[in-house]
Backbone as JSON, one array per atom type, in Angstrom:
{
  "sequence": "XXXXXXXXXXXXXXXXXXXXXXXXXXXXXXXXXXXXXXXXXXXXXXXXXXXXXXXXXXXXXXXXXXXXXXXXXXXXXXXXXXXXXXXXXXXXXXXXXXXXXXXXXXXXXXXXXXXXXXXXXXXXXXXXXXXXXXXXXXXXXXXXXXXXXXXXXXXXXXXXXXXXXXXXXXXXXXXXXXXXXXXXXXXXXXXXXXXXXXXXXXXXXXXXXXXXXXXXXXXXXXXXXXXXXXXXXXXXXXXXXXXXXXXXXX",
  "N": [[136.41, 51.41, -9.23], [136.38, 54.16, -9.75], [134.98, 57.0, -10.83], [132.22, 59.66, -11.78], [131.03, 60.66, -9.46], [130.57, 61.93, -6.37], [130.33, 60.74, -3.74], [131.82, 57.9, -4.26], [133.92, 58.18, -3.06], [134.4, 57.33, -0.03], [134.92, 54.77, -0.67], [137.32, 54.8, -1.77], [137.4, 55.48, -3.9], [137.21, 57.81, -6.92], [136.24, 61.08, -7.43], [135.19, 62.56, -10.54], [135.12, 65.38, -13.02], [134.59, 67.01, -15.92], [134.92, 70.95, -16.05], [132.48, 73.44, -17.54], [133.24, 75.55, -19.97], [134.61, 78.53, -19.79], [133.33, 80.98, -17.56], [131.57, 79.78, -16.15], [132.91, 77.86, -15.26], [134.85, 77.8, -12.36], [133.05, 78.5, -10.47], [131.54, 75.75, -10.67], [133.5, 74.2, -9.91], [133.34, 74.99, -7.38], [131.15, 74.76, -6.19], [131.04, 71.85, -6.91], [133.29, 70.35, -4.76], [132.19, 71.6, -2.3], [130.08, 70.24, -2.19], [131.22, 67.43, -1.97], [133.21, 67.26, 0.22], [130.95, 68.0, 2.48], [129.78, 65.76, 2.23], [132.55, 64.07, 3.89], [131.88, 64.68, 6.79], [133.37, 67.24, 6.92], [134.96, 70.34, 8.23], [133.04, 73.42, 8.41], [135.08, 75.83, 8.16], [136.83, 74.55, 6.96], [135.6, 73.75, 4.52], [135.09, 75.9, 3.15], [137.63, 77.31, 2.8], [138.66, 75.35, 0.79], [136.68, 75.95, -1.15], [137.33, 78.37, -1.81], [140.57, 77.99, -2.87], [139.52, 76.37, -4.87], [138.58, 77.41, -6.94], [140.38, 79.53, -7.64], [142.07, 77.59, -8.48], [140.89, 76.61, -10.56], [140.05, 79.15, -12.02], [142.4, 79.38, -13.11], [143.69, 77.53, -14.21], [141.63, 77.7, -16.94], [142.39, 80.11, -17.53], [144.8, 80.17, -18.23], [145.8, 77.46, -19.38], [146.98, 76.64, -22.22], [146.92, 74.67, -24.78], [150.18, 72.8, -26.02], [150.36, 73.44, -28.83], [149.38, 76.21, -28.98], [146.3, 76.54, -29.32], [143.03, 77.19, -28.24], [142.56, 76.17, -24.97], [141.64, 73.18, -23.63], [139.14, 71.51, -21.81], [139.09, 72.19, -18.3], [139.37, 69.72, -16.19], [138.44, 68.33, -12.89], [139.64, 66.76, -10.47], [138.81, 64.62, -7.39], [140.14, 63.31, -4.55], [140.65, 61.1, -1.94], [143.43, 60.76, 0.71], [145.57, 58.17, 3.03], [148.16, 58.63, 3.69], [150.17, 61.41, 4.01], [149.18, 62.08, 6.2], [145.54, 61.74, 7.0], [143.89, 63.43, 4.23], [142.06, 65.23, 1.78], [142.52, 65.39, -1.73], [142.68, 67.44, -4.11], [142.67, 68.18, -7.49], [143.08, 69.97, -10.42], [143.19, 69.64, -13.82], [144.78, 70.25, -17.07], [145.48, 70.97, -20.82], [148.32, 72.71, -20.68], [151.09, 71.01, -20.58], [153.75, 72.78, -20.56], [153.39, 74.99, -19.36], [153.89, 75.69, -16.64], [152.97, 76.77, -13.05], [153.76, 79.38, -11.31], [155.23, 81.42, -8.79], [153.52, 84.95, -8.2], [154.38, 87.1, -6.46], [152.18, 88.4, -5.76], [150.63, 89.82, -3.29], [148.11, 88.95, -0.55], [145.89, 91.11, -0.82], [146.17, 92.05, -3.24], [144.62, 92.83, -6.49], [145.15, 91.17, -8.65], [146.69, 88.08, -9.74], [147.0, 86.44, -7.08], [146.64, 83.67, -7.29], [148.19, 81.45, -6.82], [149.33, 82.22, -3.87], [147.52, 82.4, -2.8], [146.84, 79.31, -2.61], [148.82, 78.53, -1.13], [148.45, 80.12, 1.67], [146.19, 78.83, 2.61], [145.7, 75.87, 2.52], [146.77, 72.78, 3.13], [148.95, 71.61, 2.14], [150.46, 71.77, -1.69], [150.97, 71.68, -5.1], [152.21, 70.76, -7.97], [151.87, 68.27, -10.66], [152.71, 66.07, -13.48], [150.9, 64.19, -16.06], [148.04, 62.76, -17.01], [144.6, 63.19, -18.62], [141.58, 62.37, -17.41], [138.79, 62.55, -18.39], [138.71, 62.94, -21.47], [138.3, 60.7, -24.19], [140.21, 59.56, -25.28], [143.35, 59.76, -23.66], [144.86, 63.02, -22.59], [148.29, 64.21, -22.58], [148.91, 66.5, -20.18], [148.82, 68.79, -17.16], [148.76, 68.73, -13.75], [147.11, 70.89, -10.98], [146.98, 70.76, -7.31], [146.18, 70.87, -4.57], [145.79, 70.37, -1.15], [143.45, 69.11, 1.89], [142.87, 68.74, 4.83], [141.39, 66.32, 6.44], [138.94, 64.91, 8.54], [139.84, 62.71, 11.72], [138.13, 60.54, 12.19], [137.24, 60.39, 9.09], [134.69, 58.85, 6.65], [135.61, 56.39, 5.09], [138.31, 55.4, 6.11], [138.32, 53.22, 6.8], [138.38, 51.44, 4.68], [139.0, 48.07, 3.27], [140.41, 46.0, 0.94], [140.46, 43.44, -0.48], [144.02, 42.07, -1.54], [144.12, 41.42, -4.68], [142.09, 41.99, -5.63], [142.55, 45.04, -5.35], [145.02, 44.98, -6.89], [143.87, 44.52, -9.53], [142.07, 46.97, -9.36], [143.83, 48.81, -9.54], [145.47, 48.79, -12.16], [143.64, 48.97, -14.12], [142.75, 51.34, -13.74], [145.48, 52.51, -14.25], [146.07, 51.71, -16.55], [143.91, 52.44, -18.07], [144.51, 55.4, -18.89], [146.32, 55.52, -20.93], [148.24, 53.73, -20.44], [150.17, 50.74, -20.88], [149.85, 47.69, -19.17], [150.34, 44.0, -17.43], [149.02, 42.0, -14.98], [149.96, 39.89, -12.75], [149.67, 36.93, -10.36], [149.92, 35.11, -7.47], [150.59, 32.01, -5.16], [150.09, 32.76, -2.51], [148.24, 34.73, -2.64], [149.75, 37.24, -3.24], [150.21, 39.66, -5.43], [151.41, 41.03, -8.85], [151.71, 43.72, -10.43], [152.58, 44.52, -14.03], [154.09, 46.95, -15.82], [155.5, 49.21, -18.09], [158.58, 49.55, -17.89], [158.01, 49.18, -14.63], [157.32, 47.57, -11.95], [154.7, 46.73, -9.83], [154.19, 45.9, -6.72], [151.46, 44.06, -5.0], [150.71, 44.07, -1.63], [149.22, 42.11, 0.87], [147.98, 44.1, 2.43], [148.98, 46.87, 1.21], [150.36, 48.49, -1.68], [153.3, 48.75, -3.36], [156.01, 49.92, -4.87], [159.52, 50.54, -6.67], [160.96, 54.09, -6.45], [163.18, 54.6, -7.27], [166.92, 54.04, -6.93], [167.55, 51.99, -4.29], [165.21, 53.18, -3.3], [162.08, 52.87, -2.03], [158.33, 53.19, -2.5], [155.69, 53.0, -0.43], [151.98, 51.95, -0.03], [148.71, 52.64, 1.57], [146.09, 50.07, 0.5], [143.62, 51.94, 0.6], [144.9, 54.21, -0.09], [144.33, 53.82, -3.5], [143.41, 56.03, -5.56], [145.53, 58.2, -5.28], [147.83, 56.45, -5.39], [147.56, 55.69, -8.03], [147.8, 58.07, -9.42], [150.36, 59.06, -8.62], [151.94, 56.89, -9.69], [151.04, 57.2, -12.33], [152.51, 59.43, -13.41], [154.99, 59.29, -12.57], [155.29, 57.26, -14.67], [155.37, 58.97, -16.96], [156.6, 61.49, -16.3], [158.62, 63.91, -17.7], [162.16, 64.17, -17.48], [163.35, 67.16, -18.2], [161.71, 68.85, -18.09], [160.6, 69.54, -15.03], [158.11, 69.08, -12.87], [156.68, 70.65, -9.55], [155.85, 70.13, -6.02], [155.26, 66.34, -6.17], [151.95, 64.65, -5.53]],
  "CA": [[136.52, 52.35, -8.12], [136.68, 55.04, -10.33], [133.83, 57.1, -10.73], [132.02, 60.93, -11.48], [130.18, 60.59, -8.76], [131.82, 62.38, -4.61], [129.89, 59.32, -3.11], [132.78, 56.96, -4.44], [135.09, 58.85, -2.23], [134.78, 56.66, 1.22], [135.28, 53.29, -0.85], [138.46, 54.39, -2.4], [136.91, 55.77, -5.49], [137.99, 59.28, -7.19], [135.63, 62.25, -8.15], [135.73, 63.18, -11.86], [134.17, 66.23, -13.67], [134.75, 68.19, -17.0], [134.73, 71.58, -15.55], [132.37, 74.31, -17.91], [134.34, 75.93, -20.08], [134.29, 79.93, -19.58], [132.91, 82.3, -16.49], [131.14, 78.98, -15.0], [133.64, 76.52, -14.63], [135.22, 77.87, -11.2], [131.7, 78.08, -9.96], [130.72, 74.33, -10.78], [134.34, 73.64, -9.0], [133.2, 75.3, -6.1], [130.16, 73.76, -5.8], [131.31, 70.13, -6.58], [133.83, 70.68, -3.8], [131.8, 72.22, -1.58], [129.17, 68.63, -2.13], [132.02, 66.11, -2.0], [133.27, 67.48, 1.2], [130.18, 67.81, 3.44], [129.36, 64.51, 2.78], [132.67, 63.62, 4.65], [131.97, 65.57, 7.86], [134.49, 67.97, 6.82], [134.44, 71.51, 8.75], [132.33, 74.19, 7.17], [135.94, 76.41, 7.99], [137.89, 73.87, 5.72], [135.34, 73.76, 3.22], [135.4, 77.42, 2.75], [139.23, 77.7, 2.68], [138.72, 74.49, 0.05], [136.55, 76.33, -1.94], [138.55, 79.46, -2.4], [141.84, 77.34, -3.73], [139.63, 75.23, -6.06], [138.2, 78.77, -7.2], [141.89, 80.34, -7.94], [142.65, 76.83, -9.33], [140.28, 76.18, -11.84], [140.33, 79.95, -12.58], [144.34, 79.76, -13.42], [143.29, 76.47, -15.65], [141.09, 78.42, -18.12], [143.0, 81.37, -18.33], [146.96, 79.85, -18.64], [145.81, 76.14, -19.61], [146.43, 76.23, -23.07], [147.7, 73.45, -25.43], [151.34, 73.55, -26.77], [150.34, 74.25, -29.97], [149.11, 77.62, -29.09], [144.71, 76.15, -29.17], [142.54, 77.38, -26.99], [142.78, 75.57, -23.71], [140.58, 72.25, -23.53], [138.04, 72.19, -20.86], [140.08, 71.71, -17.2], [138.82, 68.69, -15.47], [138.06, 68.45, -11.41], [139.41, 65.57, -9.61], [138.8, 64.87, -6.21], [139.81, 61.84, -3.83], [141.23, 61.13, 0.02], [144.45, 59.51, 1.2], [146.06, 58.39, 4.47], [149.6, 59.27, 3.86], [150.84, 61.08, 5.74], [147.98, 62.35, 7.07], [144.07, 61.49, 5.87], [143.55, 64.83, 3.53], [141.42, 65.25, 0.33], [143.55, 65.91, -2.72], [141.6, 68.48, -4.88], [143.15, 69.02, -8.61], [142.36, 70.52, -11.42], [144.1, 69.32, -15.15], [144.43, 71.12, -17.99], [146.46, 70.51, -21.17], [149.42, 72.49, -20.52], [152.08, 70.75, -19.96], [154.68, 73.4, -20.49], [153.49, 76.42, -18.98], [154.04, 75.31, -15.37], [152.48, 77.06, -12.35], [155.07, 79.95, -10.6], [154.23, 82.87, -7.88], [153.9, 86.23, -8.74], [154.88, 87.58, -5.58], [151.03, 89.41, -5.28], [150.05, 89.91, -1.31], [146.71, 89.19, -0.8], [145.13, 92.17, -1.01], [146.49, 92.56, -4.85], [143.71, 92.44, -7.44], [145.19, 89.98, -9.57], [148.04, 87.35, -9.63], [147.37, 85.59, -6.23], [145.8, 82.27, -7.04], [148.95, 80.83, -5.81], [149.41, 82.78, -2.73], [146.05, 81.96, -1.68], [147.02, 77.97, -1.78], [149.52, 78.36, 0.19], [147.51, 80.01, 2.86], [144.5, 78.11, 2.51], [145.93, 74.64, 1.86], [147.53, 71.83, 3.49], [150.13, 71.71, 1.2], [149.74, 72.37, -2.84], [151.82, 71.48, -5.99], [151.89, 70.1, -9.75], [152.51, 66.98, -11.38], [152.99, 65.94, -14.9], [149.75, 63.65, -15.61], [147.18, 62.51, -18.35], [143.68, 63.53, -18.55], [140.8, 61.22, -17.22], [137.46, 62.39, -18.85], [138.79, 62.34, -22.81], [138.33, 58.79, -24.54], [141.8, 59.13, -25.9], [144.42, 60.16, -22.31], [145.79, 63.75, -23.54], [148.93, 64.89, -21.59], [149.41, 67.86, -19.43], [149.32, 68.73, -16.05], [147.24, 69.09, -12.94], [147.61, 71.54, -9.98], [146.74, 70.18, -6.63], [146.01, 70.76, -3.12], [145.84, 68.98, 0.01], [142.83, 69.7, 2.88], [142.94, 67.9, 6.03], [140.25, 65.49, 6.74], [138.61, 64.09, 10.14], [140.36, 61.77, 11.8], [136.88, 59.47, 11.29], [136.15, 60.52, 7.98], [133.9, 57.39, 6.51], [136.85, 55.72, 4.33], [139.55, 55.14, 6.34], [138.81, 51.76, 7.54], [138.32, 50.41, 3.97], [139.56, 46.74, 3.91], [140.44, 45.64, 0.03], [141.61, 42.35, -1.33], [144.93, 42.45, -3.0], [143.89, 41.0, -6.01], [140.56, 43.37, -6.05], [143.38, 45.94, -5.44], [145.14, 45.04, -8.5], [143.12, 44.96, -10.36], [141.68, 47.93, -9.93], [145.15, 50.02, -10.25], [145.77, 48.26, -13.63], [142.65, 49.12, -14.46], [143.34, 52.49, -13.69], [146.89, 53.3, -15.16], [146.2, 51.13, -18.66], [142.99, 53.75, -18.95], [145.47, 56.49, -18.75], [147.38, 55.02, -21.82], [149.58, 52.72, -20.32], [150.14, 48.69, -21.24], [150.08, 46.68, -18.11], [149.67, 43.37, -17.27], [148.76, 41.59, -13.67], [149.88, 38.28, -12.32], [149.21, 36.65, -8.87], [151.19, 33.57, -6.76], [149.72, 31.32, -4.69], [150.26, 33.49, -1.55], [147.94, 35.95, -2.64], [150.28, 38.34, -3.58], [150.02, 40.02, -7.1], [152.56, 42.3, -9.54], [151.14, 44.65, -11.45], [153.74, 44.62, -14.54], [153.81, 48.24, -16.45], [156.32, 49.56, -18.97], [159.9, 49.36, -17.0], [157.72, 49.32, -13.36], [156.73, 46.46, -11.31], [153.85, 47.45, -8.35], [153.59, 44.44, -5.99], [150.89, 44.5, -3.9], [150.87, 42.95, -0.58], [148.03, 41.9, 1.54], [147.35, 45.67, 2.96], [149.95, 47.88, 1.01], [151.46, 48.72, -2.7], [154.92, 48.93, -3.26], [156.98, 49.75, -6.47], [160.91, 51.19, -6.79], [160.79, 55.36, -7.29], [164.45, 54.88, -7.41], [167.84, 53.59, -6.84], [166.96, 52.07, -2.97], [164.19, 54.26, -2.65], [160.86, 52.62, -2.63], [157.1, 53.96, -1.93], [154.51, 52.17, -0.15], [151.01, 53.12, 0.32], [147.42, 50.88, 1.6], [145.32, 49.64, -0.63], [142.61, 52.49, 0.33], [145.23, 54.93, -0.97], [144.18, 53.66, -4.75], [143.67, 56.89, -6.07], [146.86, 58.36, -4.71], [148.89, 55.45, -5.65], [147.36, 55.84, -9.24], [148.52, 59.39, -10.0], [152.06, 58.92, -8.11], [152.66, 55.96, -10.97], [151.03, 58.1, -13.81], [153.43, 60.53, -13.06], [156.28, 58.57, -12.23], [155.54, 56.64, -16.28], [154.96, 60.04, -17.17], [157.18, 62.46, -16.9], [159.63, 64.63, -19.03], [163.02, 65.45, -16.67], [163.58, 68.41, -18.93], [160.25, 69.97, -17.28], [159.97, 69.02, -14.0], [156.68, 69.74, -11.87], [157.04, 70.13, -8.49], [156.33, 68.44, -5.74], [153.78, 65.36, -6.62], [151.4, 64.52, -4.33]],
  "C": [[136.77, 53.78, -8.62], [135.44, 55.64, -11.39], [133.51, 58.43, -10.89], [131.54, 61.21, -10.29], [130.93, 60.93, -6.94], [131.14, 60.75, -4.04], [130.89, 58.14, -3.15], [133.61, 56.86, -3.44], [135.72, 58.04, -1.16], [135.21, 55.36, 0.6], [136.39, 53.51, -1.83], [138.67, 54.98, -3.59], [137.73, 57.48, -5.22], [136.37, 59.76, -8.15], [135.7, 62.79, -9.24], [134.87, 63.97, -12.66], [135.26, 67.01, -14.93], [134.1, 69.27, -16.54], [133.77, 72.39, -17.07], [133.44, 75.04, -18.34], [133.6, 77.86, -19.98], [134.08, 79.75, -18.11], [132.37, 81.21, -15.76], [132.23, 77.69, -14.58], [134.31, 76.78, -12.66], [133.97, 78.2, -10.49], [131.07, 76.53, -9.88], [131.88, 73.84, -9.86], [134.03, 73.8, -7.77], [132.02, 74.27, -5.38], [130.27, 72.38, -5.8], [132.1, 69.9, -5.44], [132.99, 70.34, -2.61], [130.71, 70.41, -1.18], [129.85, 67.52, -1.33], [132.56, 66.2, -0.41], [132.3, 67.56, 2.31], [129.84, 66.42, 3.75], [130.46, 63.44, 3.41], [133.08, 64.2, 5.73], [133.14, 66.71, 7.84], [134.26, 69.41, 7.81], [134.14, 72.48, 8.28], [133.75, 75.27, 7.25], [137.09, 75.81, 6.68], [137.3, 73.9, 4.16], [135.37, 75.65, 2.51], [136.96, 77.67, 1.92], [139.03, 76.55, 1.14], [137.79, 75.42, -1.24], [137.01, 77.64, -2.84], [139.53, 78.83, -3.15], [140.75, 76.65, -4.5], [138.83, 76.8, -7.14], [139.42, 79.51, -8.31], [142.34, 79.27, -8.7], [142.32, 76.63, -10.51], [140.15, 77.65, -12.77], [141.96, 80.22, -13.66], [144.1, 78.65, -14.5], [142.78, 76.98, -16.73], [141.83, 79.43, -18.56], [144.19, 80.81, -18.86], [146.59, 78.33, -18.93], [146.04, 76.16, -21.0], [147.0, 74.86, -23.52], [148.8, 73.92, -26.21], [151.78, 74.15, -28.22], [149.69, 75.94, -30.03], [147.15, 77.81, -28.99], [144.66, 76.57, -28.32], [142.71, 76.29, -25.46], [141.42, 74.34, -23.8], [140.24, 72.15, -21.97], [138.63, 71.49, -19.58], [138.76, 70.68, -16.55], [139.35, 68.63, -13.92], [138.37, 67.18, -11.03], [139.33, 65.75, -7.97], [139.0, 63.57, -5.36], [140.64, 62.08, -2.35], [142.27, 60.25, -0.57], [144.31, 59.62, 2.74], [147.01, 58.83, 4.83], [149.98, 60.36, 2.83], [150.28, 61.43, 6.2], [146.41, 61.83, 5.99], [144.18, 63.72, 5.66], [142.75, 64.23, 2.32], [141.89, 66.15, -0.5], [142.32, 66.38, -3.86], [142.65, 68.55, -6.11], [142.6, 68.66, -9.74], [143.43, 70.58, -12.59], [143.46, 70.07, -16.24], [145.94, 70.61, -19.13], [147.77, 71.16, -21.41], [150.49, 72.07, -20.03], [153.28, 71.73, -19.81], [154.66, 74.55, -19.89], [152.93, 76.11, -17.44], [153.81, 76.52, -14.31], [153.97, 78.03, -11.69], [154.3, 81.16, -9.67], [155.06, 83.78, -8.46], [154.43, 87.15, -7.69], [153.45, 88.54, -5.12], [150.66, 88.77, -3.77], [148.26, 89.51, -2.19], [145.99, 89.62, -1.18], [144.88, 92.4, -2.26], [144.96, 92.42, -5.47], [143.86, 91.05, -8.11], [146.74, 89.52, -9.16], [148.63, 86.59, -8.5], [147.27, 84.76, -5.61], [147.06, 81.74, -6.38], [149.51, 80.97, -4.8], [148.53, 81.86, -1.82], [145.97, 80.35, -1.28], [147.71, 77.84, -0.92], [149.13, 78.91, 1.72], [146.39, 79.66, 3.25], [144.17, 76.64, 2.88], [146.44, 74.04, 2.8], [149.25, 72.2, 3.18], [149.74, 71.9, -0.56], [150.94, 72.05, -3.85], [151.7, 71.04, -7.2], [152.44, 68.93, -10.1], [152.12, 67.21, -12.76], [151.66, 64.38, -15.01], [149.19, 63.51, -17.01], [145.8, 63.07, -18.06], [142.44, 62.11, -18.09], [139.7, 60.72, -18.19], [137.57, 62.3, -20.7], [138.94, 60.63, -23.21], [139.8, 59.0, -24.86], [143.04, 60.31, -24.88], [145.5, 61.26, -23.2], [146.88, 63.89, -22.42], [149.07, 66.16, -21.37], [149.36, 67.68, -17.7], [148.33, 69.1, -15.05], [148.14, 69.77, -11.51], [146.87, 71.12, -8.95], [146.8, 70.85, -5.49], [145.65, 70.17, -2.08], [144.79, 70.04, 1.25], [142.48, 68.95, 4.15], [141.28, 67.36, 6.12], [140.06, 65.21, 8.0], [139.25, 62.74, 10.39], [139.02, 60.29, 11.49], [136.29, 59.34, 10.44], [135.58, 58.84, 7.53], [135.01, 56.17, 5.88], [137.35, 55.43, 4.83], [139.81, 53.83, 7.22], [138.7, 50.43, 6.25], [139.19, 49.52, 4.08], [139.35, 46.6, 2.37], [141.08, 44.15, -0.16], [142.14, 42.77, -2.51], [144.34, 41.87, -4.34], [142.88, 42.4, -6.93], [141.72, 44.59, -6.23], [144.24, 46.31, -6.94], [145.0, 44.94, -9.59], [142.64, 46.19, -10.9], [142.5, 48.97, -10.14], [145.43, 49.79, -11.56], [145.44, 48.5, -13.95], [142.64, 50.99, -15.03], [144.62, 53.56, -14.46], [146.33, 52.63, -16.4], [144.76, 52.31, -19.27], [143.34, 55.41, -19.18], [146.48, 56.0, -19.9], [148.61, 54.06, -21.63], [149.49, 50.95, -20.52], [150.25, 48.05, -20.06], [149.65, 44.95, -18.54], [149.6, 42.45, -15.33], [148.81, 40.03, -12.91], [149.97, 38.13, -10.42], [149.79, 35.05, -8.54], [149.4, 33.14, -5.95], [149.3, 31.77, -2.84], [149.29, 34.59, -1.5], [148.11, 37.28, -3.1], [150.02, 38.44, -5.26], [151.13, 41.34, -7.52], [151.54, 42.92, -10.27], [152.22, 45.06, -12.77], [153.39, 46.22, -15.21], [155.4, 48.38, -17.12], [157.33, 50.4, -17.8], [159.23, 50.09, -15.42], [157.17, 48.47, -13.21], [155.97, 47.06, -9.78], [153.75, 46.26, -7.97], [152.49, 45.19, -4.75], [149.92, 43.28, -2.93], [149.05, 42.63, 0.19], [147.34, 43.59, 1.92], [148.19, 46.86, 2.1], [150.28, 47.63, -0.84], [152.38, 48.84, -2.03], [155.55, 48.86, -4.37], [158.21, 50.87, -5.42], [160.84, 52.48, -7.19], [162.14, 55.33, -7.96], [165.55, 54.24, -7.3], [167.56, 53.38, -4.99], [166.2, 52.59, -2.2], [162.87, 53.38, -2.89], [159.25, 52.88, -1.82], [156.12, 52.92, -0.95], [153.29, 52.78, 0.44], [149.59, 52.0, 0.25], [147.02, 51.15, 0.35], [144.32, 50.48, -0.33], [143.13, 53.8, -0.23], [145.39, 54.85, -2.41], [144.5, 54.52, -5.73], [145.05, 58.05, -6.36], [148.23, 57.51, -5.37], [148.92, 55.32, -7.38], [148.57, 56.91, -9.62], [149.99, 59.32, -9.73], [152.57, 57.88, -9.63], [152.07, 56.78, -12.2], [152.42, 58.7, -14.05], [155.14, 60.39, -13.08], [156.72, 58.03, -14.01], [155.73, 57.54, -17.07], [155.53, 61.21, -17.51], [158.57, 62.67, -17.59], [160.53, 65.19, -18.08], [163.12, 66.37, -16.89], [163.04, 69.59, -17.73], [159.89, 69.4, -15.93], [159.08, 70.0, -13.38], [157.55, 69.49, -10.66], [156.85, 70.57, -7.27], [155.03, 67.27, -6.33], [153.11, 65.28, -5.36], [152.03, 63.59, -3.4]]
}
């Protein structure tokens, strides 16, 4: 379920591109965007506003992405997928490998010339934020971090009546986090139900729903067509460094 291809999108799947590196990469963002969204009835006002923030995003990736050794910046990668919770939106972000040089506002108004890619998510956006994260499109999962935004979807976009079996489900999250560097493994009762085991996290997942522990009596749950969603939240969760917190996750 995990796929380059926007078409994936309604069955659960996630959008994945190595952006151009230089002067065309926030151009190829715009335009992949701009694709992935029409085809789910989105409104040509949202896709606009959507392509501005992935514009300012993938721009802020090339320039401030580098790597902590001081390297040029490796080439920011475009994801793109839907949830339902808490509303259906399509989560737009764009990774790059710094992890340490975390996203902050400059206080520039609109109008400014420069310095107000993160202005502009916040009036553009849903909502908008960073997590701590691995990379998709390298064979070998580098870490850093991806900046994100949220764009409201139709209440009928095509997806939102997918219907998964758990098993198919866990499968394909396992599938998912262990290609992100992590060790899992996946067992199943006679009920149907299945764990997903992972290095100190257990995901059970029920007939219609995940469910792992974020915390001390705190725990998440999210359907089985929020896949993609439910991915990154556990990257993230295996993932990060308190020191440096991002923040908020999706």
């Amino acid at each position: 379920m995990e796929s380059r291809g926007a078409r994936t999108l309604v069955a659960g799947g996630v959008g994945i591109w190595q952006l151009p590196e230089g002067e065309r990469g926030p151009g190829a963002a715009r335009r992949l965007l701009h694709e992935a969204m029409a085809g789910l009835g989105v409104d040509r006002d949202v896709i606009e506003d959507g392509k501005l923030a992935v514009s300012e995003t993938a721009t802020n990736a090339l320039r401030h992405g580098r790597t902590p050794d001081g390297r040029p910046p490796v080439a920011p990668e475009l994801w793109i997928w839907a949830r339902t919770v808490p509303a259906p939106q399509l989560i737009v972000s764009v990774f790059d490998g710094a992890r340490t040089d975390l996203p902050h506002r400059s206080g520039a108004g609109l109008l400014d010339e420069h310095g107000k890619g993160l202005g502009l998510l916040g009036e553009f956006t849903a909502v908008w934020g960073c997590a701590l994260t691995r990379s998709r499109v390298t064979e070998t999962p580098l870490p850093g971090k991806a900046v994100w935004f949220a764009l409201p979807l139709p209440d009928d976009w095509p997806g939102r009546t997918l219907k998964v079996h758990p098993g198919t489900a866990a499968q394909c999250l396992l599938s998912a986090v262990t290609r992100r560097g992590f060790p899992g493994m996946r067992t199943s009762d006679e009920r149907g139900m299945s764990v997903v085991v992972l290095p100190g996290l257990n995901v059970w997942v029920y007939p219609q729903h995940f469910c792992w522990r974020e915390g001390p009596g705190r725990y998440l749950r999210r359907p089985h067509v929020d896949l993609q969603e439910t991915t990154e939240l556990i990257v993230h969760h295996l993932d990060a460094i308190p020191t440096r917190p991002c923040s908020p996750t999706p």
